[in-house]
C-alpha positions as CSV (number, residue, x, y, z in Angstrom):
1,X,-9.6,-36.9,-26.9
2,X,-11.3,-38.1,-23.7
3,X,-8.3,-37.2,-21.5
4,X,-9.3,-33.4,-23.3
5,X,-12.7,-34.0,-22.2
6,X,-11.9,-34.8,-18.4
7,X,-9.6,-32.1,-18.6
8,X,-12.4,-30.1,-19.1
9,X,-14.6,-31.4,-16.8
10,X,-12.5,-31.5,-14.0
11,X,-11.5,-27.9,-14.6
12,X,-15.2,-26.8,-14.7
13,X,-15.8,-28.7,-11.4
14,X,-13.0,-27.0,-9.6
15,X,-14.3,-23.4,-10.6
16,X,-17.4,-24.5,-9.5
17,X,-16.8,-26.0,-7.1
18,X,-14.9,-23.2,-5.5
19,X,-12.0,-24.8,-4.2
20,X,-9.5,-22.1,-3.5
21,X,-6.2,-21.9,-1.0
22,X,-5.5,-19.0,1.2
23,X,-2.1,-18.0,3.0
24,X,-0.7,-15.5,5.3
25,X,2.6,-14.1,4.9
26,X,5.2,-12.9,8.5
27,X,4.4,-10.1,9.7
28,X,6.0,-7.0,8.7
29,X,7.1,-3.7,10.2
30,X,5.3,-1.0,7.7
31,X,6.6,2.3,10.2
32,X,7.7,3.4,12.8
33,X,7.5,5.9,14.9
34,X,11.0,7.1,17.5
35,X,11.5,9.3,20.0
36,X,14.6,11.8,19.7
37,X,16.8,9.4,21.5
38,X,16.1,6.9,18.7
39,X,13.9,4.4,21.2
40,X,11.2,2.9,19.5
41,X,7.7,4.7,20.7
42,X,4.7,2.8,18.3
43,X,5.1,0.9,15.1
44,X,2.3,-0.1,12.6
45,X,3.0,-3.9,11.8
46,X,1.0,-5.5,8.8
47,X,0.6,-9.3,8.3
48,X,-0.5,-10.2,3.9
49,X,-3.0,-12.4,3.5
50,X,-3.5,-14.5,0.1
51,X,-6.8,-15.9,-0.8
52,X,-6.9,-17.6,-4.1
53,X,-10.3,-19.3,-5.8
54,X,-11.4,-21.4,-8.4
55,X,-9.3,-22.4,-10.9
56,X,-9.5,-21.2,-14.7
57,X,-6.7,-22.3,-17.9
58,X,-4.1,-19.7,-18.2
59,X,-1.0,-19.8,-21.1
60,X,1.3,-21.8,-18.6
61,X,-1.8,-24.3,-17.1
62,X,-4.4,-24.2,-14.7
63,X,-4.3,-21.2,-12.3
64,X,-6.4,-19.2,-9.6
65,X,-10.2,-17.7,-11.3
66,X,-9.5,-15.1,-8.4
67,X,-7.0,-13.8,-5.8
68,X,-7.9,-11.9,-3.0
69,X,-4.8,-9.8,-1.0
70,X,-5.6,-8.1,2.1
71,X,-3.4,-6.4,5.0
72,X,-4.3,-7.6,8.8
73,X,-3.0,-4.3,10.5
74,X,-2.0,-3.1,13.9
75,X,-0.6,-0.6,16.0
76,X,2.3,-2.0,18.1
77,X,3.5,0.0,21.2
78,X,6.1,-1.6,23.6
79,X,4.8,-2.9,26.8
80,X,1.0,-2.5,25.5
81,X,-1.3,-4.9,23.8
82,X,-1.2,-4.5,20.2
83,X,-4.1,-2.4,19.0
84,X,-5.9,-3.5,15.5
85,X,-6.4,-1.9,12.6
86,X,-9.4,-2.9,10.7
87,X,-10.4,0.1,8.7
88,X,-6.9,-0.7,6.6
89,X,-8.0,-3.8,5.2
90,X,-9.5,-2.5,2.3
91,X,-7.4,0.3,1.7
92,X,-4.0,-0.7,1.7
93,X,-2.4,-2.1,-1.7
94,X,1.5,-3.1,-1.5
95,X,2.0,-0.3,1.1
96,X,4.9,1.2,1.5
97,X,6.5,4.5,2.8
98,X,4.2,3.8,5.9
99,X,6.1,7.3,8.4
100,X,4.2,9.2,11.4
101,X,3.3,12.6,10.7
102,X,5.6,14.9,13.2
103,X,3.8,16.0,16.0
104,X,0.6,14.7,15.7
105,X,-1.3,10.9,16.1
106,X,-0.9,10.7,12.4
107,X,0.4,7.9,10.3
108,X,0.7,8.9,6.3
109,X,1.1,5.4,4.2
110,X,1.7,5.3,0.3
111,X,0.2,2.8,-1.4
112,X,0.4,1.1,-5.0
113,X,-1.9,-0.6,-6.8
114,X,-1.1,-1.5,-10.8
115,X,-4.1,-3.1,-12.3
116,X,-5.6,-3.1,-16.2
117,X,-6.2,0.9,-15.7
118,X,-2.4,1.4,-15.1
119,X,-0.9,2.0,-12.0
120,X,-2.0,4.1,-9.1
121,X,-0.1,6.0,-6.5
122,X,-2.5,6.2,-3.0
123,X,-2.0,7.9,0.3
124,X,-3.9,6.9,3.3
125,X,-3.6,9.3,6.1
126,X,-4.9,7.8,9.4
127,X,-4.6,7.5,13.3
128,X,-5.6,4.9,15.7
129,X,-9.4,5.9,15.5
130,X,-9.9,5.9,11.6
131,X,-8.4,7.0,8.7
132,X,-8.3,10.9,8.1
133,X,-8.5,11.1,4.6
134,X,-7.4,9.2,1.1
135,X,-5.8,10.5,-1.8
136,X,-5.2,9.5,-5.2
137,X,-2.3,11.2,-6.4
138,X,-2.3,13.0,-10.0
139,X,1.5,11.9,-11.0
140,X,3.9,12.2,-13.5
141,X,6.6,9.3,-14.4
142,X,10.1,10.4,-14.4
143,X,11.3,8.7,-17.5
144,X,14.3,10.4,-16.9
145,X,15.4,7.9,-13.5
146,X,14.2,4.7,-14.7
147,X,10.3,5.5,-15.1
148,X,9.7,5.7,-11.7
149,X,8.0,8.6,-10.0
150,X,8.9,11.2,-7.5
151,X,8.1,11.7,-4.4
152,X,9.4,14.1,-1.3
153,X,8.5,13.9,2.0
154,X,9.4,17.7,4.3
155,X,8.0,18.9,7.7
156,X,8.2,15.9,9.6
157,X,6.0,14.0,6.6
158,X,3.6,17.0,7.2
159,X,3.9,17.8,3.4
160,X,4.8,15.9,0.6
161,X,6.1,17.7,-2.8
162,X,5.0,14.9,-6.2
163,X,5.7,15.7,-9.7
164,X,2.8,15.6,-11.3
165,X,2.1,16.3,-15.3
166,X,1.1,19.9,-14.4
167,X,5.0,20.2,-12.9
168,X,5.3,19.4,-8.9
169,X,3.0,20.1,-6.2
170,X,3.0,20.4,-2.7
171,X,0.2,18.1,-0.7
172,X,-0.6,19.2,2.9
173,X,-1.7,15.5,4.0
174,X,-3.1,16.9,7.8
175,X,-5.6,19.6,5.5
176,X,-5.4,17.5,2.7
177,X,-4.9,21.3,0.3
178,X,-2.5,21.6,-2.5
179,X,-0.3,24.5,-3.8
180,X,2.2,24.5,-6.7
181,X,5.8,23.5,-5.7
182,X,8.4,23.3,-7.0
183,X,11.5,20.1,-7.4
184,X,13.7,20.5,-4.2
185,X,16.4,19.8,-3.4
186,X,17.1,16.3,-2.0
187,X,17.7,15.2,1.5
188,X,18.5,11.1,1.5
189,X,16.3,10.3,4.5
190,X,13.2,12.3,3.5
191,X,13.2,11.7,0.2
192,X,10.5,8.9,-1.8
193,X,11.6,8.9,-5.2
């Protein structure tokens, strides 16, 4: 009983006491961006960061009271200095699908975050100076493939056709407007399912 009872008490003194543990993962290549003889023009590199706090009884033991997860984030451009990012540190939630927008300074970055409301499918549209806009997309699981979702990319990653539960749409991510779509036809390198 008193080995319960220091248990206990050191448990308490650790959440209170706030000890935590924090580590940052490689960096990793997110996008990027290729002129048409395939050389490599910018890429948006992102670097995890893991900040765990406190420390709370779980089913399996002690554990963290609290993780944190944030992205360090910067544009990359051979022969320059890299150029941060910090306006994607609190947007960014196991990004992935990170392509430039054809023709423009635009990045578009999909983003996923599952959490007790379910899961969430995001899209961050941004450039150098700031981010352009944020979506959260309206989706539909495809219980037919797995339960995934579905997800095209056309025009350069100008436009983006999702299923959604109202049937597919078609998201302009430059103006940010919608218009019903319709499922097309797949092309391997475009397509986000």
């Amino acid at each position: 009983m008193k080995q319960v009872g220091k248990a206990v008490l050191i448990a308490v003194a650790l959440v209170a006491g706030g000890c935590g543990t924090s580590r940052v993962e490689p960096r990793k290549v997110l996008g990027v961006k290729k002129d048409a003889q395939g050389k490599v023009l910018q890429e948006i590199v992102g670097r995890l960061h893991v900040e765990k706090w406190g420390v709370l009884p779980g089913p399996h033991g002690l554990g963290p009271a609290d993780t944190k997860l944030w992205y360090e984030c910067w544009l990359s451009e051979p022969g320059k200095p890299n150029r941060p990012l910090p306006f994607l540190t609190s947007v960014l939630f196991n990004p992935n699908h990170c392509r430039p927008v054809a023709d423009t300074s635009y990045w578009v970055i999909r983003t996923q975050k599952n959490d007790a409301h379910g899961e969430t499918i995001g899209l961050v549209v941004f450039d150098e100076s700031g981010i352009l806009r944020q979506q959260i997309l309206d989706y539909a699981h495809d219980w037919s493939k797995g339960g995934g979702f579905q997800i095209y990319s056309r025009d350069g990653n100008r436009k983006l056709i999702v299923r959604t539960p109202r049937g597919f749409i078609e998201y302009d991510v430059i103006s940010g407007s919608e218009k019903p779509g319709k499922e097309p036809p797949r092309i391997a390198e475009d397509d986000e399912p």
